[in-house]
NUKOL-337268 format. One record per residue: residue in one letter; x, y, z of N, C-alpha, C in turn. Coordinates in steps of 0.1 Angstrom, whole numbers, plus 5000, padded with zeros to 4 digits. Layout:
% NUKOL-337268
  rest   n.u   n.v   n.w  ca.u  ca.v  ca.w   c.u   c.v   c.w
     A     X     Y     Z     X     Y     Z     X     Y     Z
...
***
This chain:
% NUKOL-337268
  rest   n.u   n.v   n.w  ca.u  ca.v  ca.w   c.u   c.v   c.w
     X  8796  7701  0176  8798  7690  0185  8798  7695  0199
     X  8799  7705  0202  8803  7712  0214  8804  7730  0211
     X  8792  7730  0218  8787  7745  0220  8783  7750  0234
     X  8789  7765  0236  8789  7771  0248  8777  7781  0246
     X  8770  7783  0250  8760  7797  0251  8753  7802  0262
     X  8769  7814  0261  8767  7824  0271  8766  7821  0287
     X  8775  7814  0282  8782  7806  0296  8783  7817  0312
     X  8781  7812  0320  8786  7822  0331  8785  7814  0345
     X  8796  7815  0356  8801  7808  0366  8806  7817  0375
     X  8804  7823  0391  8810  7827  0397  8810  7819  0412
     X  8820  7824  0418  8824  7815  0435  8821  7829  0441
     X  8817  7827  0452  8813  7834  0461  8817  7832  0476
     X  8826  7838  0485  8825  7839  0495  8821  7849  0507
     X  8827  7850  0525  8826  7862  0532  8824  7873  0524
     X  8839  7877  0515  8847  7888  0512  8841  7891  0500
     X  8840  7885  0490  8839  7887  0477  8834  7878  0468
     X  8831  7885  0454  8827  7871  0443  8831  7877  0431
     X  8836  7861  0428  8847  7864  0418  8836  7856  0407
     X  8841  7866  0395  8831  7855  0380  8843  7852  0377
     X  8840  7837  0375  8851  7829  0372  8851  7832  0357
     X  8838  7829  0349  8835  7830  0337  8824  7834  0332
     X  8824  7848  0323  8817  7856  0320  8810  7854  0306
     X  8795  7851  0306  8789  7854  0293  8798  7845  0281
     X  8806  7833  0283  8816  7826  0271  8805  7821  0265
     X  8808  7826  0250  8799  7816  0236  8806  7815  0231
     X  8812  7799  0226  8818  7794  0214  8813  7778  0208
     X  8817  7774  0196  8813  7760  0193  8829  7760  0184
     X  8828  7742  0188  8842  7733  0185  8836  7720  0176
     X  8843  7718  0167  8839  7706  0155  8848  7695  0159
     X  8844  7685  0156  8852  7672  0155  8865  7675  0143
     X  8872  7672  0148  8885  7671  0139  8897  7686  0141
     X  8893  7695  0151  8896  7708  0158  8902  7703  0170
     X  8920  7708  0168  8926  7711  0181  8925  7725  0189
     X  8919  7728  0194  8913  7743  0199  8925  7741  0210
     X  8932  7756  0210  8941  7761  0219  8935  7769  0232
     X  8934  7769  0241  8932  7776  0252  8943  7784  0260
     X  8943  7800  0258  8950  7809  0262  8948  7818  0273
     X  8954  7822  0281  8949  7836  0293  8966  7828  0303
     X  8961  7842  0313  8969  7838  0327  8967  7830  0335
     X  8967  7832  0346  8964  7820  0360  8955  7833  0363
     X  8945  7823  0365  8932  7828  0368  8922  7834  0359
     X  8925  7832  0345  8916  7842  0336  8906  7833  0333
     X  8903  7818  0344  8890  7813  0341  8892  7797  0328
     X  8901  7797  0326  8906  7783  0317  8899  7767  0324
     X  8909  7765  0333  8905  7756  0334  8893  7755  0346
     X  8880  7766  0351  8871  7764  0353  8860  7763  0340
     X  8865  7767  0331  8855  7764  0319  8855  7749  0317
     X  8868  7745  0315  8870  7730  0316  8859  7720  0327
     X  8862  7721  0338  8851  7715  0351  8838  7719  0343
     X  8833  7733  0337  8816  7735  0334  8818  7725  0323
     X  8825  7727  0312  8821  7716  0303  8822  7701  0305
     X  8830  7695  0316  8832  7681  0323  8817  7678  0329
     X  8810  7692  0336  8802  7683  0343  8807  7686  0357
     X  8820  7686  0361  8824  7685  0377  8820  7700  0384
     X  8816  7707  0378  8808  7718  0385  8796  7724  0375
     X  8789  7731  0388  8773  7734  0379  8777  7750  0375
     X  8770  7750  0359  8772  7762  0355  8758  7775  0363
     X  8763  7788  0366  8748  7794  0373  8741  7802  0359
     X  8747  7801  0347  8739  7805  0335  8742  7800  0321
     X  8735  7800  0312  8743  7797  0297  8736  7783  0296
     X  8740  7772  0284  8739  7764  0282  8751  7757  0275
     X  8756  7743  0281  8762  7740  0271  8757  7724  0268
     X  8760  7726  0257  8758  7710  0246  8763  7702  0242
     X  8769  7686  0239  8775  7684  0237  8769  7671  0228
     X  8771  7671  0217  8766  7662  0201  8753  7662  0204
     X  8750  7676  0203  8737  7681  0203  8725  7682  0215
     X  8732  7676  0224  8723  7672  0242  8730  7680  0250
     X  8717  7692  0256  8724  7699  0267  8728  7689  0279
     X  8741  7696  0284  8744  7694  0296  8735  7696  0312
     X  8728  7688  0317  8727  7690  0327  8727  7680  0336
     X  8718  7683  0351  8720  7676  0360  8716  7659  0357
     X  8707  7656  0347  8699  7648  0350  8709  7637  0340
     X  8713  7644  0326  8722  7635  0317  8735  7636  0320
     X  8740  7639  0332  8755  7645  0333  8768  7630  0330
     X  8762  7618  0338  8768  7608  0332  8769  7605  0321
     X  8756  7599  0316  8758  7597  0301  8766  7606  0293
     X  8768  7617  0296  8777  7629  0285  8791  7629  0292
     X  8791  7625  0304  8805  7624  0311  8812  7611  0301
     X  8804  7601  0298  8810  7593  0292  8819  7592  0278
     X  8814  7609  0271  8816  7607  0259  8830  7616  0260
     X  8833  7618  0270  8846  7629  0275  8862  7619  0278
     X  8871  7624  0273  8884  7619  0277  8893  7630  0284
     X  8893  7626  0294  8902  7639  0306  8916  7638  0301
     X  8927  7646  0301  8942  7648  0303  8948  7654  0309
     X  8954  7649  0322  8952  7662  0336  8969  7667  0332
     X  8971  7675  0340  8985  7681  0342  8999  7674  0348
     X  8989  7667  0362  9003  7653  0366  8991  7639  0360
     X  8990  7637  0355  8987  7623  0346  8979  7615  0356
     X  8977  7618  0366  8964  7610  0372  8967  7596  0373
     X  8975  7593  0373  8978  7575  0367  8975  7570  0383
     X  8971  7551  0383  8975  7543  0398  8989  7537  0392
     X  8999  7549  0397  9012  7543  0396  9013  7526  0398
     X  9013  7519  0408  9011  7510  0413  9007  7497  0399
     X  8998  7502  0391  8993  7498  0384  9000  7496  0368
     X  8998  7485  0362  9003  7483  0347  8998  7492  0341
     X  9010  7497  0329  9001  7504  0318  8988  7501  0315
     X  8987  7487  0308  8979  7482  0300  8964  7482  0314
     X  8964  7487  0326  8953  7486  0335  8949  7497  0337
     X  8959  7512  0334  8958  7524  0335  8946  7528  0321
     X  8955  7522  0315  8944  7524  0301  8931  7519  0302
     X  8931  7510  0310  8920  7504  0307  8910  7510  0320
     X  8913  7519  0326  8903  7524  0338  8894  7533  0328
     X  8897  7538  0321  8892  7549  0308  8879  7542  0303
     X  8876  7526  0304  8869  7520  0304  8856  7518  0316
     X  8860  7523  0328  8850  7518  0338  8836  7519  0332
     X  8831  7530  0327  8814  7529  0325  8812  7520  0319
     X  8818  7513  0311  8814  7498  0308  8817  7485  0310
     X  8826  7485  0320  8829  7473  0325  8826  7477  0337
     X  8821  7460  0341  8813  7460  0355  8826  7460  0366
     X  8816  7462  0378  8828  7469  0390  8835  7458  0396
     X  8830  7443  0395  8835  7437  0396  8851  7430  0391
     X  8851  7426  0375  8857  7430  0370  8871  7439  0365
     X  8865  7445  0371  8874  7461  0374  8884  7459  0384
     X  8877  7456  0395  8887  7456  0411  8895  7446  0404
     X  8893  7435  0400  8904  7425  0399  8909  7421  0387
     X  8908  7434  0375  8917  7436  0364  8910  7423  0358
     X  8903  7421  0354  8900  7411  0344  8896  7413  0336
     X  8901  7417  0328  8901  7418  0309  8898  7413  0299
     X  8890  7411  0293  8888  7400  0281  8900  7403  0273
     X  8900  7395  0262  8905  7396  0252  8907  7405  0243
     X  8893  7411  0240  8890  7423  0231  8895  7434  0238
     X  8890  7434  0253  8895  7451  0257  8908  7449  0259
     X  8916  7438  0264  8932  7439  0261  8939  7441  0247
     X  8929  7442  0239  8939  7443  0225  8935  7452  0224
     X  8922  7465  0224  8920  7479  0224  8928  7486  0231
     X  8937  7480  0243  8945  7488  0256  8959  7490  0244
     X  8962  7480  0242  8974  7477  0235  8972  7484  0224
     X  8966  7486  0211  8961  7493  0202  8969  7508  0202
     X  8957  7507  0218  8960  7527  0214  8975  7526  0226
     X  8980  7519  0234  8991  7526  0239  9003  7525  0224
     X  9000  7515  0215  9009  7511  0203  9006  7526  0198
     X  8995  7535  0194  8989  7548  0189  8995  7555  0194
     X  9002  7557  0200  9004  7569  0215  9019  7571  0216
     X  9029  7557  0209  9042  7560  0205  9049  7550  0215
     X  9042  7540  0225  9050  7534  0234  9047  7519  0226
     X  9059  7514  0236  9065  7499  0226  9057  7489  0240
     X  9054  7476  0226  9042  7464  0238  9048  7460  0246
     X  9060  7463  0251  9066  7461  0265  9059  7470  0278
     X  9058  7482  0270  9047  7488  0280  9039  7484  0290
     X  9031  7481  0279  9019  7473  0282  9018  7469  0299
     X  9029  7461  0301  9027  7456  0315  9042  7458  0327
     X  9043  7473  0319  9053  7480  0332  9045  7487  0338
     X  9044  7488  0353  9038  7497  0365  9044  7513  0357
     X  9031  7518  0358  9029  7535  0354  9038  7541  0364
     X  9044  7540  0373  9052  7545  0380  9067  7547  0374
     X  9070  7536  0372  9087  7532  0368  9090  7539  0350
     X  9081  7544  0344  9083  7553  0331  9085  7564  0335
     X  9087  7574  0322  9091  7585  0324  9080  7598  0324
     X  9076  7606  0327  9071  7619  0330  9058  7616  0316
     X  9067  7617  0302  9060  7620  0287  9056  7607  0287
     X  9066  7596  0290  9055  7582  0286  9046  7583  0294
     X  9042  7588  0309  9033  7585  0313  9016  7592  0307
     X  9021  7602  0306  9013  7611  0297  9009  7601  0282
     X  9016  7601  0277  9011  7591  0269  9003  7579  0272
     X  9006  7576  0281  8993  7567  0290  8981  7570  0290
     X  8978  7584  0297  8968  7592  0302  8961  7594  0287
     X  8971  7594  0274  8960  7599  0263  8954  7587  0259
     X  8964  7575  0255  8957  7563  0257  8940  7562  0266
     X  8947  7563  0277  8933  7560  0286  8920  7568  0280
     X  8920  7582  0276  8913  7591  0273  8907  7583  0259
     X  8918  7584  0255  8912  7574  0237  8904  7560  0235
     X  8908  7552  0245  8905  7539  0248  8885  7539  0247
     X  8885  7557  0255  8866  7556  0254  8862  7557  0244
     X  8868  7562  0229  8862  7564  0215  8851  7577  0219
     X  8862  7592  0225  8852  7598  0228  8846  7611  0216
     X  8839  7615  0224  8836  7628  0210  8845  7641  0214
     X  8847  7641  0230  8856  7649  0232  8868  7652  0240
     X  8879  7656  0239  8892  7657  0253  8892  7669  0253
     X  8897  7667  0267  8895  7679  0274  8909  7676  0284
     X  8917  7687  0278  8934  7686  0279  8938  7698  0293
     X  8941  7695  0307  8939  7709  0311  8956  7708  0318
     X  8961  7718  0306  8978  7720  0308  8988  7706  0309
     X  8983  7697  0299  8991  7689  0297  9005  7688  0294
     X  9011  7695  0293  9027  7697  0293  9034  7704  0301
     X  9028  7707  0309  9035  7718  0323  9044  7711  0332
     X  9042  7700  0330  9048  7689  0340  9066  7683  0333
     X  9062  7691  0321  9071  7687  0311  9082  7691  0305
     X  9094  7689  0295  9101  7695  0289  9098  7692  0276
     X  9103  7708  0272  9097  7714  0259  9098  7705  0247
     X  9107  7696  0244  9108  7685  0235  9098  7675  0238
     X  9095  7672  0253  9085  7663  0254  9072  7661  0251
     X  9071  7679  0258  9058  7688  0257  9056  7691  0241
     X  9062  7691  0234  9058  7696  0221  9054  7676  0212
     X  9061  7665  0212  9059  7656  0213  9041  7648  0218
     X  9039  7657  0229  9027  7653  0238  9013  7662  0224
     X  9020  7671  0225  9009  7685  0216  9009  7678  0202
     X  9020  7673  0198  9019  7664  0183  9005  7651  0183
     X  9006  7645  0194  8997  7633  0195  8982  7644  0197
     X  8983  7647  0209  8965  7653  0207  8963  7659  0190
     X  8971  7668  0191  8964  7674  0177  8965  7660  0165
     X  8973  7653  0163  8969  7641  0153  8956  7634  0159
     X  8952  7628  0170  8938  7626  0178  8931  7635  0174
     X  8926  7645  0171  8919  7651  0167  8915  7651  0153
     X  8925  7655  0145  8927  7653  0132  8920  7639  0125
     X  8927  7623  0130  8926  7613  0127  8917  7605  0130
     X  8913  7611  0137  8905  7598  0152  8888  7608  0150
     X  8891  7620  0145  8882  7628  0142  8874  7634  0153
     X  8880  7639  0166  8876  7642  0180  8880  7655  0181
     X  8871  7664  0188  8876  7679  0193  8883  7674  0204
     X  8894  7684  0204  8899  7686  0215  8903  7698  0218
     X  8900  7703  0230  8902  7712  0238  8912  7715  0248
     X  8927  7725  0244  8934  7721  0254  8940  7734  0262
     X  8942  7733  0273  8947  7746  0280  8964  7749  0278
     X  8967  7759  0277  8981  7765  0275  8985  7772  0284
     X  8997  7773  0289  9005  7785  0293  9014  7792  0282
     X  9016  7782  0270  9025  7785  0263  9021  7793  0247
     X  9023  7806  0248  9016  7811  0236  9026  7803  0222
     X  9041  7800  0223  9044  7798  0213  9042  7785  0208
     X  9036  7776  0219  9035  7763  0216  9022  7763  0205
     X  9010  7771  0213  8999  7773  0208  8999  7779  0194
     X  9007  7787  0193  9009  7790  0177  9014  7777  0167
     X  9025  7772  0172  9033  7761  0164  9019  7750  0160
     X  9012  7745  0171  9000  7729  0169  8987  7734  0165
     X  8983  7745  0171  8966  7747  0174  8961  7747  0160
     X  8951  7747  0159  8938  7747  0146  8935  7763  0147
     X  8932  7763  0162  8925  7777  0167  8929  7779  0177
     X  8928  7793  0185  8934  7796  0193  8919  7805  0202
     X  8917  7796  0213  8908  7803  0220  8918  7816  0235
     X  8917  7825  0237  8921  7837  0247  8912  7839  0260
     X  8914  7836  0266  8902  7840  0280  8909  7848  0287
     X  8904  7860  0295  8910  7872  0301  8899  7876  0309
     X  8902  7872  0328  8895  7878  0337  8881  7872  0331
     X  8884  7859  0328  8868  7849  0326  8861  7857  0312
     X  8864  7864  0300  8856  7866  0297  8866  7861  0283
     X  8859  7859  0269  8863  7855  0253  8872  7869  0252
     X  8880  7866  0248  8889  7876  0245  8893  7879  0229
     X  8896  7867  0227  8899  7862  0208  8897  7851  0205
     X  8891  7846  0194  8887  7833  0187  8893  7830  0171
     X  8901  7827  0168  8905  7827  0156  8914  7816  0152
     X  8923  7827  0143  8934  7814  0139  8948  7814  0144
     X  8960  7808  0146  8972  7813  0154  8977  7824  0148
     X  8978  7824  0137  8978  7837  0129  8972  7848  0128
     X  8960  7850  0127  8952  7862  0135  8952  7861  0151
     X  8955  7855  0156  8962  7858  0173  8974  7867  0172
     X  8981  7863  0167  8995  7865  0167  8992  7882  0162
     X  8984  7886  0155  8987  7899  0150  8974  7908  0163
     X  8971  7901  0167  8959  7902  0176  8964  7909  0191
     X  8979  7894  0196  8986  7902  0205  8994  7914  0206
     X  8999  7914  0189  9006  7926  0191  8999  7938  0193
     X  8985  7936  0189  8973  7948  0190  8973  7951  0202
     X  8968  7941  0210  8969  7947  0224  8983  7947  0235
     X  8994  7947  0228  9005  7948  0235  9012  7939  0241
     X  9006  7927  0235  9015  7913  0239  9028  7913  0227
     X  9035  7907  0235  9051  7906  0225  9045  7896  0213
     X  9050  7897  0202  9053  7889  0189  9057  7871  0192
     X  9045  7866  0190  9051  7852  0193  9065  7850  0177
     X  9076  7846  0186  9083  7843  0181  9081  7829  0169
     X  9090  7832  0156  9087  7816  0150  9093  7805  0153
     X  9091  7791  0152  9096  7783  0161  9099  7772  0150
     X  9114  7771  0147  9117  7759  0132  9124  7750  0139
     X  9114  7742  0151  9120  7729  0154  9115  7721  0145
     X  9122  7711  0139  9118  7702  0132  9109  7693  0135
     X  9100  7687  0131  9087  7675  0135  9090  7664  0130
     X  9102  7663  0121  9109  7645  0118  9110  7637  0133
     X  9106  7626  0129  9104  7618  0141  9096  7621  0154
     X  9086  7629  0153  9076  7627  0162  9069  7618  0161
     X  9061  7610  0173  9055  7594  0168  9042  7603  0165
     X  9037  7596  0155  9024  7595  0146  9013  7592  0147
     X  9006  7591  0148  8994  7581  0149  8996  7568  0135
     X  8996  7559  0135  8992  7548  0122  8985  7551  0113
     X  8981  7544  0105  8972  7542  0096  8964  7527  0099
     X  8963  7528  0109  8957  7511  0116  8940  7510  0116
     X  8936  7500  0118  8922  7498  0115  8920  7500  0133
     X  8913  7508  0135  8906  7513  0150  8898  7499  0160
     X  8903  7493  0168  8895  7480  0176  8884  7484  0180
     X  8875  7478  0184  8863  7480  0192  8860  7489  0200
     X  8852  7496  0204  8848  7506  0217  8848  7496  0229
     X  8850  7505  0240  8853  7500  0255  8833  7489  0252
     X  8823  7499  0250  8812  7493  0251  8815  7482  0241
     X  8817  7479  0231  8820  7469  0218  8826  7460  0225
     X  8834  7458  0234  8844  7448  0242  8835  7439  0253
     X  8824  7448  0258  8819  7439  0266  8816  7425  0267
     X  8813  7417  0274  8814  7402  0274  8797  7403  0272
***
């Protein structure tokens, strides 16, 4: 679904040039919560922007459901992407149910758009997945401002889901957060993945969280693949190279919200008038 090969990115200035990211090859399946691991600055979330699209790679290729990425199809493949930033991106200002539905722009016209007019179908797809996501249809039409930190986040995955994409792309989604919430937030993507049948790709600071949810656990260090495996071969991985023992973690998962077992509404394109 999404293949990297032999990726490479550097910035350049006066003084110096830094490779953001070195020579990265990897491929991600549909139905894969992929963990993303390293420090500040080991190149994470510029890998994130090369696979978005929002910056040009200077080597490598990447692909995404089989069509390389470049300049000329960068929208159309932008389309098939669900972003999840770190402060939630939301227009406070704005209803849930209109936050969600910006996730829609490439197929609703701009008109439309400016003045929130919704049909019928794409207001029941808004509603759908914020119902998916663990908030109650009251939601729906509270300003993104006046909720809390996690609900809003839950918004933002809404919005991301609402495009029926092939992929998310999560960059430190819980940093903004507390650890109950943050672990709550990491329950919904990886069920999105799982259920909905979508890679997702997400960046960490947190090695132990990354052990507790991930499928796999990707490592970047000074821009370059470090380890690719499973949390469990990480785990004996770090102690190889002198990272501490991720501790085991027996919070309970009773009552995390779920995803349903609901029949999925129409795509944002499906909705159009």
């Amino acid at each position: 679904m999404l293949s990297l090969n032999s990726v490479s990115k550097s910035f350049s200035d006066r003084k110096e040039t830094v490779r953001a990211v070195q020579n990265v090859s990897l491929e991600i399946e549909r139905g894969e919560f992929c963990v993303m691991l390293g420090h500040s600055g080991a190149g994470k979330s510029t890998l994130l922007k090369l696979i978005s699209g929002q910056i040009d790679l200077d080597e490598g290729q990447i692909t995404i459901d089989g069509q390389p990425l470049s300049r000329r199809n960068r929208r159309q493949l932008q389309h098939r992407i669900g972003m999840v930033h770190q402060h939630f991106e939301l227009v406070e200002r704005l209803s849930c149910l209109d936050n969600v539905m910006l996730g829609c722009l490439p197929w609703v016209p701009w008109r439309r758009s400016v003045l929130r007019n919704w049909n019928r179908l794409e207001r029941a797809a808004a509603c759908h997945w914020l119902q998916r996501v663990g908030l109650e249809p009251g939601h729906a039409s509270r300003p993104a401002g006046q909720i809390s930190g996690g609900q809003q986040q839950r918004v933002a995955i809404a919005r991301a889901l609402i495009r029926r994409p092939s992929l998310i792309l999560a960059d430190e989604p819980v940093a903004s957060l507390d650890p109950q919430t943050g672990r709550s937030i990491l329950t919904l993507l990886r069920d999105a993945a799982h259920q909905v049948n979508i890679a997702v790709l997400c960046n960490l600071h947190q090695p132990e969280m990354a052990q507790e949810f991930a499928d796999r656990i990707i490592e970047l260090s000074h821009g370059k693949l470090q380890f690719d495996g499973t949390p469990a071969a990480w785990s004996c991985h770090a102690r190889g190279v002198g990272g501490a023992p991720v501790a085991n973690d027996t919070i309970s998962r009773k009552g995390r919200p779920h995803f349903g077992e609901q029949a999925f509404p129409p795509s944002c394109e499906q909705a159009k008038r």
